[in-house]
N, C-alpha and C positions, 0 to 999 in steps of 0.2 A: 504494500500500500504506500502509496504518495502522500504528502503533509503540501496541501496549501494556504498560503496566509497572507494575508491582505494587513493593513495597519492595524484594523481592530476585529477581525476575526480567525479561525485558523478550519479546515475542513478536511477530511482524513479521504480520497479517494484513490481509486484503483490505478494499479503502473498501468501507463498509455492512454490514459484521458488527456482528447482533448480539453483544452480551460475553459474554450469559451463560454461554456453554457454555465460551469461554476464560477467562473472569476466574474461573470454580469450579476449573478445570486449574491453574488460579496460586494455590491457596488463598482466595481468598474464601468466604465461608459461606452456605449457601442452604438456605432450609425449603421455602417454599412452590414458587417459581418464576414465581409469578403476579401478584405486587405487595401481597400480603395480611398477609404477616409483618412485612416490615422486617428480615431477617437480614442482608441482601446490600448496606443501607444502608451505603455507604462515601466518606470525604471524597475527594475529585478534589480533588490536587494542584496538577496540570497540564493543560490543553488540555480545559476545560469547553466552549472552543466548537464544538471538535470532536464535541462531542457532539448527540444530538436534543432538543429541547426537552423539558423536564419532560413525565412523565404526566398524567394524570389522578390515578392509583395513588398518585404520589408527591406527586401537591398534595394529597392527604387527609390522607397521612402527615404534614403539616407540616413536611418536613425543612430541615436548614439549608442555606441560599443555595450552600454551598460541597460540600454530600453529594449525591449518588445513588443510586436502586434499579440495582444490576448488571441483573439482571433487566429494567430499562424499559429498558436502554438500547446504542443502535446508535454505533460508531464512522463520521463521514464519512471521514475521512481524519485526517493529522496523526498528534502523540501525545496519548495521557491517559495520565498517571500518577495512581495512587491508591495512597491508604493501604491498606494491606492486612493 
């Protein structure tokens, strides 16, 4: 099981969920869903290597080394915490 955690909540779910559906349940902010916006762009705190490797989505976006689209991205296992 994976440990995700927002500023003020924390939720226990399974290795290879996607975020998006749980990190929007924690308050994170979402327009498109699809990598197109940038709303769901949030800095990762903790445990980036738990994460899947950048998109495609998010190399266009230019974002910084230490942010992610919620949206692109799959927990393996571990924690992430993010700003939220």
């Amino acid at each position: 099981m994976a440990i995700f955690k927002t500023n003020d909540e924390e939720r226990e779910i399974p290795d290879g969920t996607r975020l998006e559906e749980t990190a929007e349940a924690m308050g994170v902010p979402f327009g498109c869903h699809h990598g197109v916006c940038g709303a769901c762009i949030v800095q990762v705190l903790e445990g980036m290597e738990n994460l899947n490797p950048p998109t495609e989505a998010e190399d266009d976006f230019e974002i910084e080394a230490d942010h992610r689209m919620m949206c692109q991205c799959t927990i393996s296992g571990g924690t992430v915490q993010v700003d939220a």
